[in-house]
KESETI-372751 format. One line per field, with one value per residue: y, x, z of N, C-alpha, C, O in turn; residue in three letters. Coordinates in Angstrom, 2 decimals. Layout:
% residues N
n.Y c(Y_...)
n.X c(X_...)
n.Z c(Z_...)
ca.Y c(Y_...)
ca.X c(X_...)
ca.Z c(Z_...)
c.Y c(Y_...)
c.X c(X_...)
c.Z c(Z_...)
o.Y c(Y_...)
o.X c(X_...)
o.Z c(Z_...)
code c(ALA_...)
END
This chain:
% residues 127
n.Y c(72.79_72.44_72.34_75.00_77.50_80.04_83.38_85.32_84.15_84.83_88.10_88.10_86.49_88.19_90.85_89.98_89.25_92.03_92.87_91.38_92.45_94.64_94.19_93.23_90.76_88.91_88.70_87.82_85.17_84.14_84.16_82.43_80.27_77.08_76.81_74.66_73.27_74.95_75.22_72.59_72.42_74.47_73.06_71.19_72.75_74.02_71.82_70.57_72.61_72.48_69.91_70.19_71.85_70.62_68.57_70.53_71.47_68.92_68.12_70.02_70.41_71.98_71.94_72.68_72.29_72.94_75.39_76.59_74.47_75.67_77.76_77.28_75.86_77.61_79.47_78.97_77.12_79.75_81.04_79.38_79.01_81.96_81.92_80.41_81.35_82.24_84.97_86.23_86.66_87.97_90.31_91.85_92.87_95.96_97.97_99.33_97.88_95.47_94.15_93.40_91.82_90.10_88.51_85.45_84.89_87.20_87.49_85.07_85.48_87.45_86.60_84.98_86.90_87.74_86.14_85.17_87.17_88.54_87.12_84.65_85.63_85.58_83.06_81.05_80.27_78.09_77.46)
n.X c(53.60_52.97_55.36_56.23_58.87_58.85_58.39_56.71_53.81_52.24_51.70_49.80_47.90_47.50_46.60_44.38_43.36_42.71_40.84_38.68_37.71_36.48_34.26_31.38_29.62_31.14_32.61_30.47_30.23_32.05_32.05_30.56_31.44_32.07_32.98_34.22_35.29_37.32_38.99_39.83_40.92_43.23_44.53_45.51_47.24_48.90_49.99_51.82_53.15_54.95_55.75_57.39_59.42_60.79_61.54_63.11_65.18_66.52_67.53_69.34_70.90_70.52_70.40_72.81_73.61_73.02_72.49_71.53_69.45_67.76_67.16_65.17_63.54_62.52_61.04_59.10_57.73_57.08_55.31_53.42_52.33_51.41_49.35_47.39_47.07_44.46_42.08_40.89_43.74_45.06_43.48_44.07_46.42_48.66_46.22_47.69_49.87_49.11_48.23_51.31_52.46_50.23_50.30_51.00_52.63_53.34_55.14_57.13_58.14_59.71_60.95_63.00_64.48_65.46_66.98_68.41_70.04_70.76_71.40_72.50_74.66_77.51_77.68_79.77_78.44_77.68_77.76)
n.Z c(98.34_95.65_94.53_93.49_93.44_92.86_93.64_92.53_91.35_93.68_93.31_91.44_92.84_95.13_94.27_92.83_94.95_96.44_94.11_95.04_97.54_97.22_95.70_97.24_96.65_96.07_98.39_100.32_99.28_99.43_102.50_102.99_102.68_104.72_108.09_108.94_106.23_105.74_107.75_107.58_105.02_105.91_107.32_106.12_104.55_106.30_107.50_104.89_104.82_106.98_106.25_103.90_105.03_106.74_104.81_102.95_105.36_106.13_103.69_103.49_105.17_107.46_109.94_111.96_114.60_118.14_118.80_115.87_116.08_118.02_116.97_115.42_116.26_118.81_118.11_116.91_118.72_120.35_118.35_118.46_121.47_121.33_119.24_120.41_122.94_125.05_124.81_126.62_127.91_126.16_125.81_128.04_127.43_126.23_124.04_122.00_121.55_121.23_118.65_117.68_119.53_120.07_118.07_116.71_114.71_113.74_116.46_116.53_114.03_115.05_116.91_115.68_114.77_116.45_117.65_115.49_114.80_116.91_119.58_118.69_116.87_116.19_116.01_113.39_110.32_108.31_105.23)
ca.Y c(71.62_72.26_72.76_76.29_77.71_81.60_84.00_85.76_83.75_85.85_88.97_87.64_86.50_89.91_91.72_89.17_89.20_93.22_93.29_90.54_93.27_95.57_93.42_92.73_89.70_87.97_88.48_87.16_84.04_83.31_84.23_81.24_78.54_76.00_76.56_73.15_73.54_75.99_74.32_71.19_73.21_75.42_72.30_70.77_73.54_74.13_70.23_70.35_73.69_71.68_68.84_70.88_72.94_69.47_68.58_71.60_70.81_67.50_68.07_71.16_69.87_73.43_72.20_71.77_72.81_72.89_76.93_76.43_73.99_76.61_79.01_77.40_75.45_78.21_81.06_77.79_77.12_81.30_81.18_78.10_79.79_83.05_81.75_79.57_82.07_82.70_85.66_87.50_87.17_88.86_91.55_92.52_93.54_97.25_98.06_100.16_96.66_94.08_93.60_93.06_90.81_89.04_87.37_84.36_84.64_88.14_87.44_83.96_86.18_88.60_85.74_84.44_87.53_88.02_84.75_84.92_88.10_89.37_86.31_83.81_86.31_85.35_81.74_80.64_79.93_76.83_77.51)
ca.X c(52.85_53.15_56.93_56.83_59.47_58.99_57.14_55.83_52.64_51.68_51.67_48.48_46.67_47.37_45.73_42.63_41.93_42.26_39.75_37.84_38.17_35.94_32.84_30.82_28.85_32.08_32.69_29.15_30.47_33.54_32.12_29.62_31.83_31.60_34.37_34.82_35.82_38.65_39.98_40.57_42.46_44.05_45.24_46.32_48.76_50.29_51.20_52.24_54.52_55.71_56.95_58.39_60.17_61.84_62.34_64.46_66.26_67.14_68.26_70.20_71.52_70.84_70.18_74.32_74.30_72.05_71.76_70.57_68.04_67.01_66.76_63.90_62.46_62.06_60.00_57.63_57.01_56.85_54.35_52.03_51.86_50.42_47.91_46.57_46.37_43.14_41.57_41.13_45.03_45.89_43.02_45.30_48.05_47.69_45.72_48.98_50.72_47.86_48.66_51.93_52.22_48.97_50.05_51.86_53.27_54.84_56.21_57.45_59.44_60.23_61.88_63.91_64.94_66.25_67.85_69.73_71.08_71.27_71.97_73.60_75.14_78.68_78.03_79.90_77.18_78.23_76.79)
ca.Z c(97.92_94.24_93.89_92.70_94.15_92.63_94.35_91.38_91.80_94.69_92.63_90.42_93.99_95.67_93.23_93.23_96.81_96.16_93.60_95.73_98.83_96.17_95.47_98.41_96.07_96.23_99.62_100.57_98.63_99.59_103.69_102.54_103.26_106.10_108.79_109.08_105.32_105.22_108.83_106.73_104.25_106.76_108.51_105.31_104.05_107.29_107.67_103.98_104.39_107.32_105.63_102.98_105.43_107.52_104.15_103.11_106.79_106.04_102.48_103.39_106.51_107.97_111.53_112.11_116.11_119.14_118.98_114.90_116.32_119.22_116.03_114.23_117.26_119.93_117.59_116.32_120.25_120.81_117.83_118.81_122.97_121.44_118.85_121.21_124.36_125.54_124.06_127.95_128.46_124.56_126.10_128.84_126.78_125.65_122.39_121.30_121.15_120.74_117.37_117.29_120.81_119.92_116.98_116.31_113.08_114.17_117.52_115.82_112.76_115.43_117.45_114.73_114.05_117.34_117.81_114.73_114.39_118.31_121.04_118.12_115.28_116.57_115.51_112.16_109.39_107.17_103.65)
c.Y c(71.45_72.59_73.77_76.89_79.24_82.30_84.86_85.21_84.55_87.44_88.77_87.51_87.50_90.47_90.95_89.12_91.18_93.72_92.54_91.71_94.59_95.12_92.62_91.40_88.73_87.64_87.60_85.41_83.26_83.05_83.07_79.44_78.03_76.71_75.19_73.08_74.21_75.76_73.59_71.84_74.29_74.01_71.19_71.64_73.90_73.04_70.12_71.06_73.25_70.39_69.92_71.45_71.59_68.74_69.03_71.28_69.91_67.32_68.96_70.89_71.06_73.21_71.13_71.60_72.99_74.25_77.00_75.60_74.53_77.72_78.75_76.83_76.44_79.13_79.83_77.17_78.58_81.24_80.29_78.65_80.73_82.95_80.88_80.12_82.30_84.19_87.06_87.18_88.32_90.17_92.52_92.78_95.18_97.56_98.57_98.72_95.54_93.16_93.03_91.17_89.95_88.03_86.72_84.57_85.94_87.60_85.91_84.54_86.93_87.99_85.50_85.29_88.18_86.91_84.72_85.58_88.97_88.54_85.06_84.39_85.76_83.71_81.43_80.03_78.88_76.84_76.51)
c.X c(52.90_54.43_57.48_57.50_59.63_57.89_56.27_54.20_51.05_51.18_49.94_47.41_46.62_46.40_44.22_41.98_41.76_40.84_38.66_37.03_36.27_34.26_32.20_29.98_29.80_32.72_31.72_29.42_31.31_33.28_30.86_30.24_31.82_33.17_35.13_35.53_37.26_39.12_40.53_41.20_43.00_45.09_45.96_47.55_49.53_50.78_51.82_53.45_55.41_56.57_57.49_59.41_61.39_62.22_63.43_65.96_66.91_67.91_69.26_71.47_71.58_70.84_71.75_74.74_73.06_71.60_70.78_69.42_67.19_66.61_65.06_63.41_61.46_60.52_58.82_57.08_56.61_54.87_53.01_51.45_50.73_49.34_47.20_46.22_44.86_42.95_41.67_42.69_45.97_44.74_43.32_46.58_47.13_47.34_46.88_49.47_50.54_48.30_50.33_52.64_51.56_49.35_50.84_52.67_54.55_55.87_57.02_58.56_60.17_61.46_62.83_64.45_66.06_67.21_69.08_70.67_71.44_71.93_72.76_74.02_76.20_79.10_78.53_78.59_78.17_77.22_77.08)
c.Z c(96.41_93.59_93.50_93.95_93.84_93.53_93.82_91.13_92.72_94.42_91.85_91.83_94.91_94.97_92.95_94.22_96.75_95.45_94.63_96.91_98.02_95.82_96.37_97.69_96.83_97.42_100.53_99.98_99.03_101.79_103.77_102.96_104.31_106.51_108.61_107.66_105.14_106.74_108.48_105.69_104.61_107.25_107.06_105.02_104.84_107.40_106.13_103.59_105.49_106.79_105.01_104.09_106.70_106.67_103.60_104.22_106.31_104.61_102.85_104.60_107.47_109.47_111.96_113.87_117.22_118.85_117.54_114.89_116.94_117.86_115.01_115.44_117.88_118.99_117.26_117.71_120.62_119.61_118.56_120.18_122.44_120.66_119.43_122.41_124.49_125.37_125.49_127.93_127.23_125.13_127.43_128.10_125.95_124.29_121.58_120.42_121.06_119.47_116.95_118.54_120.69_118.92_117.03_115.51_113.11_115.18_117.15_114.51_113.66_116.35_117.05_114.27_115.32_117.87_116.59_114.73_115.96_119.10_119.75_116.95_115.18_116.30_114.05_111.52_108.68_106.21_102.36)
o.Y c(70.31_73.01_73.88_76.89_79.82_81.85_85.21_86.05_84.72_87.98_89.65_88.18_87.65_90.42_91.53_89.01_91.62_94.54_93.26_91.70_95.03_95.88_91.40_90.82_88.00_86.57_86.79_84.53_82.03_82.22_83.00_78.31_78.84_77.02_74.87_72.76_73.83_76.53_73.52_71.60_75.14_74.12_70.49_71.25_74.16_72.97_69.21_70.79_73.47_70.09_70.66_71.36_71.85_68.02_68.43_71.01_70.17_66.47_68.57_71.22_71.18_74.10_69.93_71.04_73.26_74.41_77.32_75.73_74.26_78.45_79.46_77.58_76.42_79.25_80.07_76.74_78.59_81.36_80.67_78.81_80.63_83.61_80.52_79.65_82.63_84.79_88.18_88.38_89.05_91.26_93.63_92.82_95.46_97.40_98.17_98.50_94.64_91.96_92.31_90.03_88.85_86.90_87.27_84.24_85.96_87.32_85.81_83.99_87.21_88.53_85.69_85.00_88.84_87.17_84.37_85.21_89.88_88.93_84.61_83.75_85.21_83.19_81.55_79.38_79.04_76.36_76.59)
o.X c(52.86_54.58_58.66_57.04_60.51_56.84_55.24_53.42_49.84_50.39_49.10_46.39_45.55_45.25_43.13_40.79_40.65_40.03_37.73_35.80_35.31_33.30_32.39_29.52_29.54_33.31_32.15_28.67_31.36_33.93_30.27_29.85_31.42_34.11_36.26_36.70_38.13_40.08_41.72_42.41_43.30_46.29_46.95_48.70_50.70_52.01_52.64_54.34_56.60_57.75_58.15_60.55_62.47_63.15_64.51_67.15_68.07_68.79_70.34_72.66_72.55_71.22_71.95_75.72_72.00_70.40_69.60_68.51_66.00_65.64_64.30_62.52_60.24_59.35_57.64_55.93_55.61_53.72_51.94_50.23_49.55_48.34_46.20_45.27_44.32_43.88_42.18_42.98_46.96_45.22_42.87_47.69_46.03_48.18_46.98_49.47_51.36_48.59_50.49_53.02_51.95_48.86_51.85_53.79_55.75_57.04_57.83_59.61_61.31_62.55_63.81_65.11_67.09_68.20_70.25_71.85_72.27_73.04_73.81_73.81_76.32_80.21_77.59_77.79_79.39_76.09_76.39)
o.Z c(95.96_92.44_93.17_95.10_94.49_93.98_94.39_90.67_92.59_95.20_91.98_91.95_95.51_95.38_92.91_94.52_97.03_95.88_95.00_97.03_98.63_95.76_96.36_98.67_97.78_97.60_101.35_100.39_99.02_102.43_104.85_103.26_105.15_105.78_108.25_107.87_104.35_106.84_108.78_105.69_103.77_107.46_107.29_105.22_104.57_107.43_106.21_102.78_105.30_106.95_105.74_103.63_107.24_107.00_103.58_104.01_106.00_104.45_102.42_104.66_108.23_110.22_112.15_114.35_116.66_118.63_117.64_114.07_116.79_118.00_114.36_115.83_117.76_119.34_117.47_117.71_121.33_120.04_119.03_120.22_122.76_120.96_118.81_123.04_123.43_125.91_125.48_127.96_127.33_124.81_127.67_128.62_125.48_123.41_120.42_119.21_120.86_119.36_115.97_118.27_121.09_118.88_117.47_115.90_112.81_114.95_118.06_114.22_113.30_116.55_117.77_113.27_115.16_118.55_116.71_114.68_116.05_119.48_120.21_115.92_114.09_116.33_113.27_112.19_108.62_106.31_101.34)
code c(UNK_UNK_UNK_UNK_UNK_UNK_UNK_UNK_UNK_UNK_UNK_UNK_UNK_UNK_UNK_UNK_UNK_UNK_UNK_UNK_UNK_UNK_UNK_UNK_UNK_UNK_UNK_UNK_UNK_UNK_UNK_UNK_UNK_UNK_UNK_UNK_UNK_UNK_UNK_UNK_UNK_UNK_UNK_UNK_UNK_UNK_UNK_UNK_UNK_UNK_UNK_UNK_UNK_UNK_UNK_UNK_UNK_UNK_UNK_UNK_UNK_UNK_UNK_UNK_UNK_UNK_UNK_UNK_UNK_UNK_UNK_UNK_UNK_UNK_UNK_UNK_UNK_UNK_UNK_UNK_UNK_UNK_UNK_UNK_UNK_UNK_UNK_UNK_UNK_UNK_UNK_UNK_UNK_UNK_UNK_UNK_UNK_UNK_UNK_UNK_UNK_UNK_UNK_UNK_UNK_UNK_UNK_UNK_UNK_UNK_UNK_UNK_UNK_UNK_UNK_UNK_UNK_UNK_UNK_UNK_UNK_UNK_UNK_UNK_UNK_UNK_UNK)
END
């Protein structure tokens, strides 16, 4: 949303939510806000890192082939299924592997990580 494209940024807010982590005041402060609040800017920066990211696409022309469209589609349908499951079907899976099964965001990287480099490695890349 603000064009920076370094990740050096992240370095300065690591280390602030660390100290944050440290001072229960500030925790009490920050666990102060309205949901409804930080939904509406939850639901802003994911539609905003969406555009950016069908922008990227469309500038880059990266989506050249049905399987590179199955590569970013499928794990962003894998993700959306499991953060939206129902809470009893993620408490049938075993605590060992809760965490990594349960989440979206993993089994969604973990997808894409198996799509690219296991069932389509063998596809030419055009860079």
């Amino acid at each position: 949303a603000t064009g920076c494209a370094s990740r050096f940024p992240l370095i300065p807010a690591g280390v602030g939510l660390i100290m944050i982590a440290f001072m229960p005041s500030w925790l009490v402060f920050i666990s102060a806000i309205p949901e409804v609040i930080l939904g509406t800017i939850l639901l802003y920066l994911m539609g905003s890192q969406l555009t950016a990211a069908l922008q990227m696409m469309a500038r880059e022309k990266s989506v050249s082939s049905f399987n590179s469209g199955l590569v970013i589609g499928f794990p962003l349908m894998v993700a959306l299924v499991i953060s939206f499951a129902p809470e009893q079907a993620l408490a049938e899976l075993p605590p060992l592997i809760r965490p990594i099964l349960g989440n979206g965001f993993v089994m969604g990287t973990l997808t894409v990580l198996l799509l690219e480099h296991v069932i389509f490695k063998d596809e030419k890349k055009s860079f």
